[in-house]
N, C-alpha and C positions, 0 to 999 in steps of 0.2 A: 159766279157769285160766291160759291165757298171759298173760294181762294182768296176772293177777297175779302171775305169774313173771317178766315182764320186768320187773315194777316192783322183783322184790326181786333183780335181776339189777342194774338200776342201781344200786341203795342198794351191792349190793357190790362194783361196777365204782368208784363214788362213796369206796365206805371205802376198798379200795387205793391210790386216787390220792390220798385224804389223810392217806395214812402219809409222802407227801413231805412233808420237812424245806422246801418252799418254802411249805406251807401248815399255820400253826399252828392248831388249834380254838381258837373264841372264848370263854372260860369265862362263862358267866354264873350266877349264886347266887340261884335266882327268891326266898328266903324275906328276903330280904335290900331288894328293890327297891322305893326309893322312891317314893312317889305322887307325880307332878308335876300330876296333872291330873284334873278331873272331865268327863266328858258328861253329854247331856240320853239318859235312859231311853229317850228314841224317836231315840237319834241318828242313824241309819240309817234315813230315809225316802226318800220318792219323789215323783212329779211324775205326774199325768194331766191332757194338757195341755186345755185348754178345746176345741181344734180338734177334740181326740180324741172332747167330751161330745156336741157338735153336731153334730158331720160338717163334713167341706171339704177343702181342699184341704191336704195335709200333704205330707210330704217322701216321695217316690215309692222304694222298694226301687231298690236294685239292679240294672240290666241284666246281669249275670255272664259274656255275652257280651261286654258293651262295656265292662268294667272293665279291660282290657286300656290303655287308653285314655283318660287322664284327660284329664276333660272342660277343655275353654281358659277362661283366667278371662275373664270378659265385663264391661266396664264397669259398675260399680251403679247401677240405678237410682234416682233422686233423691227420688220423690214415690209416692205410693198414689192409686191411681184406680181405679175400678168395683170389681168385689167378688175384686180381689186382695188376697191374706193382707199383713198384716203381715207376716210373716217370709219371704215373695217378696221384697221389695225385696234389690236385689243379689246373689241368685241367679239363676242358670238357670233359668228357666222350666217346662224340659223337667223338672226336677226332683221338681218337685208333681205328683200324683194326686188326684183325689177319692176322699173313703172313707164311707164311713155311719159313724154315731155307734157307738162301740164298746158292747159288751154290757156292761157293767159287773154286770149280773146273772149271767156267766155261772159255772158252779160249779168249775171249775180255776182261772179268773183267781180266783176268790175266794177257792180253799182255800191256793193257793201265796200269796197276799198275805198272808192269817191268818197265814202261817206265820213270815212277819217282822216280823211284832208283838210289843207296839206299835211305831206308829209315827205321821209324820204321812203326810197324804196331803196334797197342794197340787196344788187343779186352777186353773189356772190358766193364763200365756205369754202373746204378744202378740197371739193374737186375743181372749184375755180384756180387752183394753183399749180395743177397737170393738165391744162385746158388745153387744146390745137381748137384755135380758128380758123377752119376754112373759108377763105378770103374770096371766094368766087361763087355764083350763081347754077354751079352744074350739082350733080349729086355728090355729098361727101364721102371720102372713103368709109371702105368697111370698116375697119379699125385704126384705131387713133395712131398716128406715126411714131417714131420710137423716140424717147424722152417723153410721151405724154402719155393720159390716163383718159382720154374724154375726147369729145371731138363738138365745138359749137360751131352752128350753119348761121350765114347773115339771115336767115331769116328766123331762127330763133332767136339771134340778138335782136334784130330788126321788132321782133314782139315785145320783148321786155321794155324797150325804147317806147311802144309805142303804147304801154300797159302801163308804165310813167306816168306819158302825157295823158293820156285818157282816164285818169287816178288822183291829177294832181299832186305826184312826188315828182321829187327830185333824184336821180339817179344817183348812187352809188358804188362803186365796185372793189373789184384787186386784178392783180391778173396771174399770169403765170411764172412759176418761178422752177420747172422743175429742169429734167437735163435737156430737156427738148431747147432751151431758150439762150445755154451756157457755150461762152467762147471756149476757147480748149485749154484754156487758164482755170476754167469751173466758174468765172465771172457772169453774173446777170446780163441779157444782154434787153435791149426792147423790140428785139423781134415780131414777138405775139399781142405784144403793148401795143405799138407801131400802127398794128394792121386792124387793130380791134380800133384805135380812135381816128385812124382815117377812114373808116368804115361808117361810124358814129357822124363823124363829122358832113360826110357828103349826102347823107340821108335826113340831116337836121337834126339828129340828137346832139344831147348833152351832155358827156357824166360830169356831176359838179364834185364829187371828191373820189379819193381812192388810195385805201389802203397797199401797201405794196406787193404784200399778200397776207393768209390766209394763217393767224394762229405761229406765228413763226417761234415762239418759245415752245412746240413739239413739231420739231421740222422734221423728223421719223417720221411723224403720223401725217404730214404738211407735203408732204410729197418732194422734197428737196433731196439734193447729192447726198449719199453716204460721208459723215466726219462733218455737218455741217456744224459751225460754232456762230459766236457773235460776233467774232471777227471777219464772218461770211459775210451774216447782216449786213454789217458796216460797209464792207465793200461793195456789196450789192447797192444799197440806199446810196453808196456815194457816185454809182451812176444811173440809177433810178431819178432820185429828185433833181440833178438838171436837165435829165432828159423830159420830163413832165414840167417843170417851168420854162422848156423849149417850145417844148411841142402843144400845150395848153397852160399859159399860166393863168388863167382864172378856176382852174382845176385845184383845190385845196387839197392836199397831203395828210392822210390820216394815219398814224400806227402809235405801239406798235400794234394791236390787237391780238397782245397774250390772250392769256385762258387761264392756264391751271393753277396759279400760285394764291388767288385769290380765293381759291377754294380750300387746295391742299398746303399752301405755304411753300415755301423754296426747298425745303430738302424733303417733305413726302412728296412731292411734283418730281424732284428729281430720282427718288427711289423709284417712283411710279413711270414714268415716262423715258424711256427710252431714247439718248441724244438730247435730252433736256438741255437749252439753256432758258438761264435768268434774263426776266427784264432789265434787271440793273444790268445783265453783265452786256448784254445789247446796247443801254444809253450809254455805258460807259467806254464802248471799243472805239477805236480812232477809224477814219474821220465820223465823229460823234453824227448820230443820225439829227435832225432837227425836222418836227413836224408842224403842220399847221394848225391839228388840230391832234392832243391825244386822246387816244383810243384803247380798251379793255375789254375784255368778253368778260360776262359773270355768270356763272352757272349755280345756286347756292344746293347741289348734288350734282351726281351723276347717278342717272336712271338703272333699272336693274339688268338693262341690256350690256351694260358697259361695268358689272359689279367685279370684272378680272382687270379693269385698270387698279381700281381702290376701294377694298371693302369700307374705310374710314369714310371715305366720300357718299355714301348709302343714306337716303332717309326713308320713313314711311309715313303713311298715310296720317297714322295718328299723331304727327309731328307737325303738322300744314299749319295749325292753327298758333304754332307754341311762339312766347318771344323771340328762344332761340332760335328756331327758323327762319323769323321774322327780319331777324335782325341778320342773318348772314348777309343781308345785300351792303350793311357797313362796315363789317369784315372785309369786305373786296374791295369797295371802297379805300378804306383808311391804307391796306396795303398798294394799290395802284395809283391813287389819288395823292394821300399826303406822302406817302414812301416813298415813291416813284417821281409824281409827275411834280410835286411842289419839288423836288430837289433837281429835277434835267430838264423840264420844260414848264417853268415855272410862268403861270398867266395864263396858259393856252388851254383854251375852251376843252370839256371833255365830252366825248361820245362812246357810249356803253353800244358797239355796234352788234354784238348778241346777248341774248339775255332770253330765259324762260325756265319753267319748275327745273327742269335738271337736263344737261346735257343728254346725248343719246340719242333724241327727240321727243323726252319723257318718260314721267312712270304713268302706268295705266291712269291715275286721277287726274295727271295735267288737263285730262279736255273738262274737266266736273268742277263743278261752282267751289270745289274745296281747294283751286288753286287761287280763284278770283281773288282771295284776300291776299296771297302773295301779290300779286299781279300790281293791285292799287298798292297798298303798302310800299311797294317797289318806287313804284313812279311818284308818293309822296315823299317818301324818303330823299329820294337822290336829286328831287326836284328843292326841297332844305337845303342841300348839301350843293346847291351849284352845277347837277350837270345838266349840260347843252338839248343833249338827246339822247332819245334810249332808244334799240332796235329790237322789237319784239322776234323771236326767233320760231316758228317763222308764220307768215301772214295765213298759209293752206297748206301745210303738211306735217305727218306724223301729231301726235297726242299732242304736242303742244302748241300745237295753229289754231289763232287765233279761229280760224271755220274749218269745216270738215274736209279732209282734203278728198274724198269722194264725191260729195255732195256740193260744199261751198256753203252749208248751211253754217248760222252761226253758232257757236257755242257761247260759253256763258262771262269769257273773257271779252270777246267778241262787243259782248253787251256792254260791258263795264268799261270799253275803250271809247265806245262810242260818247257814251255818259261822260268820262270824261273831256272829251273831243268837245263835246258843243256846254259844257258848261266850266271849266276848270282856263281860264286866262294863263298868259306868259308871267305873270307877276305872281310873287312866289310871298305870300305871308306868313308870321309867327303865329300859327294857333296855338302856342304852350305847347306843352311838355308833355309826349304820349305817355302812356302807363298801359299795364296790361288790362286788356278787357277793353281799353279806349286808347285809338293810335289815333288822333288830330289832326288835320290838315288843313290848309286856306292857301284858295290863290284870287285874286280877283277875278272877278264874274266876266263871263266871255260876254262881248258886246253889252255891255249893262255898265256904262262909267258910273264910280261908286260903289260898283255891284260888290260883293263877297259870295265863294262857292265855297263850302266846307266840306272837308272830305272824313265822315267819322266812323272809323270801323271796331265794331266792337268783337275781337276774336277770342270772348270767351264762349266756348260751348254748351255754357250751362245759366250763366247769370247775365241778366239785363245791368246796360249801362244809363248814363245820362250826361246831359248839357243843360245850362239853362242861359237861355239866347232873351234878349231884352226888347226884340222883337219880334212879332211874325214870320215865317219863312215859308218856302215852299219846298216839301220834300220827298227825295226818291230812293229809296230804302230798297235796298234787291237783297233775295233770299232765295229760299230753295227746300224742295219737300225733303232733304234729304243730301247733305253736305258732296255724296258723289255722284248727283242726280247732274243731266245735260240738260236740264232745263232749270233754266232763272226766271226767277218772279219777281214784277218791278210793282213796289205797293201791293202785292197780292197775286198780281194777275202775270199769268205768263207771258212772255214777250215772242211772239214769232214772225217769222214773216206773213204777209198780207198775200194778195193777189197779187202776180207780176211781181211779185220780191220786193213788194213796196214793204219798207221799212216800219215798224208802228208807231204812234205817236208815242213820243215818251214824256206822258204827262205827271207831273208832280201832284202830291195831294199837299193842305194846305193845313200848317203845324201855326198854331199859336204861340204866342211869346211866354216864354216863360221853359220850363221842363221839359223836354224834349227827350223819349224812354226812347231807347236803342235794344231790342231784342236780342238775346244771346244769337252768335256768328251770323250775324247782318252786314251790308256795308250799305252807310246812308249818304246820299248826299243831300245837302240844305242851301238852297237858294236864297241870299237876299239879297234882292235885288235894289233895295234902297238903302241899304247901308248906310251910307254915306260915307265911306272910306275914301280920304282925302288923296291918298295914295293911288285909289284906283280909277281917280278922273284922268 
């Protein structure tokens, strides 16, 4: 009961302060709001990343003692050698832990995944790209054969397949690209491809796309031959894609799935990364790659794990909430999007296949209510702008999974995903023009023809916003005692799980027509479900 007192102690500390004449309500007319945009039914998916299927070494939690203290950036290292990850290079060291292969059977992780479905699931990252698949039901070797970094058993793929179906996604992957796979020309060959989808295929799975691999504009860090360029690329893609329109052609093609230029631009991406090449200079090598659908990673930082690749690439805490933060997700955008893909693959759907607060696997806030505003902001943004799908990076591990990757318990993104899942449609409408302190959003109401779901975040910290809606709604306001607290408040009241990991009801409180106060750094959603938005029958 106090929590839900003080929530409605804000809303009316929130409504007083916006009866100043310094702050007008923003009217919006949900029945009225144009469709500008469709998404893909699974737009909101995830990422389980290969390291996670296997076990190894991944990005190590936390010391919360020595966070005090952010770690010194350390020169990056240039090359891969013995059985360090691909995604060690140019980290700290100290950073990685070893972990066992996650339970992907286990029945929490399973029932909160159901719960945001459909979706895709894409297991994959850059140890998916030095992968050996052991092809046979005996024990796999000790250590991975030479060319590779990792070793996956059919029955750890055999989980992932069957943590899909029991999830309701759609599989995703890449595969291997390192020297384990290459003819003595240094050509791609589908060796490891080969054996991963006739394995797939006589068990009853499905992968429905796959990229070729893993991050290819840092093929240093990618696990690829020494001297690779985009004339690698090219050659590699131009026996990759008829091999995969041979051997599955209802399998759709995704790349390329860069990374760094969207964050650092082309020539600090190239000071900073080692063997760098450009996306352009990939679409543009002969014979020209052609995808099905393209593909970008967006990171809008890199975490302080990784501050020896790019001090410029660095954010803090106090920055979670600012436009400029806000807004790097159209930064990456505008350069992969209208730069890139409107000029070499011009029409073809886009999937954002990683994405989360900052590469690395986070800074210490990503698992705390003070990234949730990123999070939605994200998915309304890019959900205006046209794209397909976004893949949350990743579903259960490190600081920036969506649940704990100990526990399985949900964090506070977790909640916000959900929220949106059962109320935010494929139908993509103009709520006007964000501004600070009030970012906008509308999609039509899930299952409610007519319906309108508004998505309205007000990320300033200090000052209440407003709407004034012309009729009634029903609404779900999430907050937090405490902007780096792991626990969110829906209306007031905390949301946790139930007995048996039953989910809580997430019930709306019921706003009349008219003003609608937004409390400083809230994210609200507002249900009308009678709209009557002609567009959303």
């Amino acid at each position: 009961m106090r929590r839900v007192g003080l929530f409605f102690v804000l809303i009316l500390l929130g409504a007083r302060a916006s009866m100043s004449s310094e702050m007008e309500a923003v009217p919006i007319t949900p029945a009225t709001l144009p469709r500008i945009a469709t998404v893909d039914e699974r737009y909101q998916s995830y990422n389980v990343e290969i390291a996670e299927a296997i076990g190894g070494k991944f990005w190590k939690p936390y010391d919360k003692a020595a966070l005090a203290e952010v770690p010194k950036p350390k020169r990056p290292q240039a090359t891969i050698s013995g059985s360090t990850s691909p995604t060690q290079v140019g980290a700290d060291p100290s950073m990685f832990q070893a972990r066992p292969p996650v339970d992907l059977t286990n029945a929490r992780l399973r029932k909160l995944a159901a719960a945001l479905g459909p979706a895709y699931v894409r297991v994959s990252g850059s140890w998916a790209n030095s992968v050996y698949f052991h092809d046979e039901d005996t024990p796999p070797p000790s250590s991975a054969p030479n060319g590779f970094d990792g070793v996956l058993t059919r029955r750890q793929w055999r989980g992932a397949i069957d943590f899909a179906r029991a999830v309701n996604a759609q599989l995703v992957t890449s595969f291997a690209i390192s020297a384990g796979v290459r003819d003595v020309a240094g050509v791609w060959t589908p060796v490891e491809a080969r054996k991963l989808m006739r394995y797939t295929h006589d068990i009853g799975g499905h992968i429905d796309a796959a990229e070729m691999f893993n991050e290819p504009d840092m093929p240093t860090y990618a696990g690829a031959p020494a001297g690779y360029t985009a004339q690698s690329y090219a050659q590699d893609f131009a026996v990759f894609a008829p091999f995969i329109r041979s051997a599955a052609p209802d399998m759709r093609i995704v790349g390329p799935g860069s990374v760094s230029e969207g964050l650092l631009g082309p020539q600090s991406a190239a000071k900073a990364m080692p063997g760098f090449i450009s996306t352009e200079a990939m679409m543009t090598a002969r014979p020209r790659p052609v995808f099905d659908v393209f593909s970008y990673h967006f990171y809008p930082a890199v975490s302080v794990r990784c501050a020896g690749i790019s001090a410029e690439a660095q954010t803090t805490r106090e920055a979670a909430l600012s436009e400029e933060w806000l807004a790097r997700t159209d930064r990456g955008y505008d350069f992969y999007v209208t730069g890139i893909r409107d000029r070499y693959q011009p029409g073809k759907p886009v999937w954002i296949t990683e994405t989360a607060e900052s590469a690395c696997g986070g800074n210490p806030w990503a698992n705390a209510f003070l990234d949730t505003f990123r999070y939605v902001d994200q998915m309304g943004r890019l959900a205006r702008r046209g794209v397909s799908v976004i893949f949350h990076n990743t579903l259960a591990s490190s600081e920036y999974g969506l649940l704990d990757q100990r526990t399985f318990h949900p964090r506070p993104n977790y909640w916000a995903a959900l929220l949106w899942r059962r109320l935010m449609g494929t139908t993509v409408l103009d709520a006007g023009q964000s501004r600070p302190g009030l970012h906008q959003y509308a999609h039509c109401l899930r299952g409610h023809p007519g319906g309108v779901a508004l998505l309205l975040i007000n990320n300033s910290r200090t000052n209440p916003s407003s709407v004034e809606l012309p009729t009634a709604s029903e609404r779900f306001t999430l907050s937090a005692h405490g902007l780096e607290d792991g626990e969110v408040l829906l209306n007031g009241t905390a949301l946790r799980l139930g007995p048996g990991d039953e989910l809580p009801a997430l019930n709306g409180s019921p706003a009349s027509a008219g003003r609608v106060v937004l409390p400083p750094a809230t994210i609200t959603f507002l249900v009308l479900s009678n709209a009557g938005n002609l567009v959303c029958q």
